[in-house]
N, C-alpha and C positions, 0 to 999 in steps of 0.2 A: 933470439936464437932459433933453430930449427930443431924440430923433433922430432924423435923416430920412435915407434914403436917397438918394442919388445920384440927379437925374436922367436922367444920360447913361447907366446901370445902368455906374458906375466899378464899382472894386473899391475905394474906401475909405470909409468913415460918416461923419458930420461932425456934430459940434453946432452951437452959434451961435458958438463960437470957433474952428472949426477939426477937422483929423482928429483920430479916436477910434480908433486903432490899438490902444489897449491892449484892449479892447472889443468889438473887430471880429469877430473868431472867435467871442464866447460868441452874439453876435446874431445872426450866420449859421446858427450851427447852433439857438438857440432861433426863428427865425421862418422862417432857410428851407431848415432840414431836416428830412427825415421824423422820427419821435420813434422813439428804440427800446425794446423793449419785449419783453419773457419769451411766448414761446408755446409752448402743449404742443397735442399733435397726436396723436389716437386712430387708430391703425393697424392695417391685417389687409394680410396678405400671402401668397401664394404661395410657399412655401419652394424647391420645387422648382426654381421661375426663376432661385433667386438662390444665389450662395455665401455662404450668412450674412449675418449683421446689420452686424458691423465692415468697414468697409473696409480692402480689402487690395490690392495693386499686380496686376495684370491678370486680378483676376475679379469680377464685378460683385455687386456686394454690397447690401442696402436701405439702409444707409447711405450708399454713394456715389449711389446712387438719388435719394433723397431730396434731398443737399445738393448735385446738379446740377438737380434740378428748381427750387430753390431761388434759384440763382444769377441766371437773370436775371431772379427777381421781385425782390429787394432788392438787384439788381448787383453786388455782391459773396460771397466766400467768405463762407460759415456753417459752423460743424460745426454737425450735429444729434446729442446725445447720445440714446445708446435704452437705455430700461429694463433691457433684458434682450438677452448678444449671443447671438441665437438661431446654430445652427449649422447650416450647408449641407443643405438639405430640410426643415428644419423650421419650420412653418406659423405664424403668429396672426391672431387674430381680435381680440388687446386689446391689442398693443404700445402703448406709449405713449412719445414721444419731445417732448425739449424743445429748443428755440433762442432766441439773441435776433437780433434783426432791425430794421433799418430800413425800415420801411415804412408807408405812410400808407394801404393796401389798410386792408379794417376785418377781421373775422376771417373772417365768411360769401363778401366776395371772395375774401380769400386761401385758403381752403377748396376758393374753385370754380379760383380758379388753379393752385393744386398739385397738384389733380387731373389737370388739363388739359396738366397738363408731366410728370405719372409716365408712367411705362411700365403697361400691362394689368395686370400683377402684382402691384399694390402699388394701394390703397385709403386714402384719407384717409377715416375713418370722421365725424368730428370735429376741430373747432380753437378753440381760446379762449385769450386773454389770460390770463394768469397772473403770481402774485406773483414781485416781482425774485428771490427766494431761491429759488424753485424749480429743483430738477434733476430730470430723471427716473429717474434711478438712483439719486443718493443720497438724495433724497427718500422713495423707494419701503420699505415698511415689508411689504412678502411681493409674492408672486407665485402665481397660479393657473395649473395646466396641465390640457391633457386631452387623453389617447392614445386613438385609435381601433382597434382590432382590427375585422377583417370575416374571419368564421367559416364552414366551410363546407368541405368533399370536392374543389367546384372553384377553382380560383384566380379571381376576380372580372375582366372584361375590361376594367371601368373601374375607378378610380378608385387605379391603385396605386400613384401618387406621394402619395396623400393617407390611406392608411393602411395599417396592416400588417396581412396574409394571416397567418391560422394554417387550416390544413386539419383537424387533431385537434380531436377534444372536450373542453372544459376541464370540471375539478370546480369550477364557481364558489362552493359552500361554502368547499373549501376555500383557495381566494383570497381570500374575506373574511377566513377567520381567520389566514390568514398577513398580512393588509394591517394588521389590527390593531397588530402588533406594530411597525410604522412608527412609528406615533403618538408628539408627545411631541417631547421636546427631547432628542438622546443624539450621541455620534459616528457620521457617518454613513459613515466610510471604508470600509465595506464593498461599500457603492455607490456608491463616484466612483471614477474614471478619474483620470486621472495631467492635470493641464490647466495653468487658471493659478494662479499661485503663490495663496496661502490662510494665513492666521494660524491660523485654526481649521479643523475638521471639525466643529464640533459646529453643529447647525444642528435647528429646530423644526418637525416637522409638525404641524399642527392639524385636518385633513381628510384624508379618504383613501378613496374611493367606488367601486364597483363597478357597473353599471348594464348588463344585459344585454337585447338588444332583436332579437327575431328572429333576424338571424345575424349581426348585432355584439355589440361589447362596449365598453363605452367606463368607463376609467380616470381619475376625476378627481384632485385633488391639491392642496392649496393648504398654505403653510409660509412662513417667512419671509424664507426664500433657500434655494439648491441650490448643490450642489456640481456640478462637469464631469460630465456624463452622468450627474447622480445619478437622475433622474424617471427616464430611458430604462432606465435598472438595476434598478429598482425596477419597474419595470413586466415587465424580462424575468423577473426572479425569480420575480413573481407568476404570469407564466406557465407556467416551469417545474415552479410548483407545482400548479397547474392541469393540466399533464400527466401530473402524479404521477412525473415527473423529482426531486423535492425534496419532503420533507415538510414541509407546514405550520407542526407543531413545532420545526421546527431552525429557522427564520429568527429565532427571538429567539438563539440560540447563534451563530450568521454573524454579525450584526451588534454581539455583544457582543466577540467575537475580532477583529473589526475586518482581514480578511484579503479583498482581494475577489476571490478565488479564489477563496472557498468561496459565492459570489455568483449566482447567475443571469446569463447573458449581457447585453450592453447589447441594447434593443429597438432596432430599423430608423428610422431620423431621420423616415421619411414619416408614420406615426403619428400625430408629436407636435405640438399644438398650444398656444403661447401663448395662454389664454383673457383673464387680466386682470392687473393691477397694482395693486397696493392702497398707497391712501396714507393719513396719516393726514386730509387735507383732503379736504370732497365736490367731484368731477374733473368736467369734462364734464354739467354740470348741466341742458344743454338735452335733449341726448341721453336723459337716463333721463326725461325729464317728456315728451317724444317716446313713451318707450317704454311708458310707460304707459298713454296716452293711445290707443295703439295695440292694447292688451288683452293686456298681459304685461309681465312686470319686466325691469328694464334686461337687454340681451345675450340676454332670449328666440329659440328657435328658430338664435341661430349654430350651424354646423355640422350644418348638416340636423335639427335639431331636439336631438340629440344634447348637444353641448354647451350647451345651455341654461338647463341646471338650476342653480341656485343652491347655493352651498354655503353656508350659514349653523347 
């Protein structure tokens, strides 16, 4: 049968015989509610502002961030799940985070609205519509990072919530050859921290880069998940060796002993930058035909030019 609406806007439906109570609810919310829908949302953020990515009870986190920015565009509570929970100081340029939502905004308003309700600290890079199965955590199939060092006799007077001071001269030979021995899928308890609970240690690197530019240094990283402070670990060790603190040769022996005392320190949280999140689906489809179009591949020039690079 067909049905009409209420003139007087009741609250019941009617066919030609009478009320459709049974009915009522699915036709309210197919014609007069907003539809919902999976959205993932490309993010960079300011570490420094925030204490991490999870929200926690009285410190402001890019989670709670986000799913208050959120609140009075679809009027209700959202979680927003994130890729990766970065930890108090530490930066991205490629978070990626997903919700579902009510809302009848299309993706480009709701882009400019999320913006317009973050805090300075937090950047909605990108926003799209995405498959109902999507998470972006358990979706996610690796993770890219990149640690900044800025090198040099003076302490720098800017920028030192955004990377870590070494004053010493590093042997970057011998940092390559000790980054080597990362590679590869092996136990990495040598460099994790004691964090959240874990089934395994064993975990794959596939990249592992060194890039030295004037009087930085910049550490890139890509793998398919980490352990609690394992990139920060990995990075201090390489320092160490770089100091000549540590010999190159010993890091395949640390890491087969599995002890992480015999480890290089964790590096400093302001360093470290979330670069990307790798899925096995193509993410954010506007943004890289943007980026091209613009004369460089997707994510060129983040991080002062620095983290740019491609790891392929």
């Amino acid at each position: 049968p067909r049905f009409a609406a209420p003139a007087g806007g009741g609250e019941s439906w009617k066919d030609c015989s009478g009320t459709v109570s049974a009915v009522e609810g699915l036709l309210r919310h197919r014609i007069l509610s907003p539809v919902l829908r999976n959205v993932r949302v490309l993010l960079a953020y300011d570490g420094a502002q925030f204490y991490g990515w999870q929200r926690q009870e009285g410190f402001e986190s890019v989670q709670q961030a986000m799913e208050e920015a959120l609140e009075p565009l679809v009027r209700q509570r959202t979680v927003v799940h994130g890729a990766g929970r970065t930890d108090t100081g530490v930066h991205a340029l490629g978070q990626v985070a997903s919700f579902h939502a009510d809302t009848r905004l299309d993706d480009g308003k709701l882009l400019f609205a999320l913006n317009a309700h973050l805090p300075a600290g937090i950047a909605v890079q990108d926003l799209e519509t995405c498959p109902d199965d999507f998470h972006a955590q358990r979706s996610a199939r690796g993770k890219r990072y990149g640690y900044l060092v800025r090198l040099g006799p003076v302490r720098p007077p800017f920028g030192r919530a955004h990377s870590h001071w070494v004053p010493h001269a590093l042997d970057l030979g011998a940092m390559r050859q000790a980054a080597r021995a990362f590679l590869g899928e092996r136990d990495f308890s040598a460099v994790a921290n004691a964090g959240s609970p874990r089934r395994s240690n064993v975990r794959r690197i596939g990249a592992l880069h060194l890039f030295a530019r004037r009087r930085a240094l910049g550490v890139l990283i890509q793998g398919d998940g980490f352990l609690y402070n394992m990139v920060r670990t990995i990075v201090g060790t390489l320092l160490d060796v770089g100091r000549g603190k540590l010999a190159a040769g010993a890091v395949p022996a640390i890491l087969s002993a599995g002890d992480r005392r015999e480890a290089g320190p964790t590096a400093p949280a302001e360093g470290l930058y979330l670069l990307s999140v790798l899925y096995p689906e193509p993410c954010f489809l506007r943004r890289r035909r943007r980026s091209w179009r613009e004369g460089g591949p997707p994510g060129a020039g983040a991080g002062g030019g620095f983290f740019g690079t491609r790891l392929v």
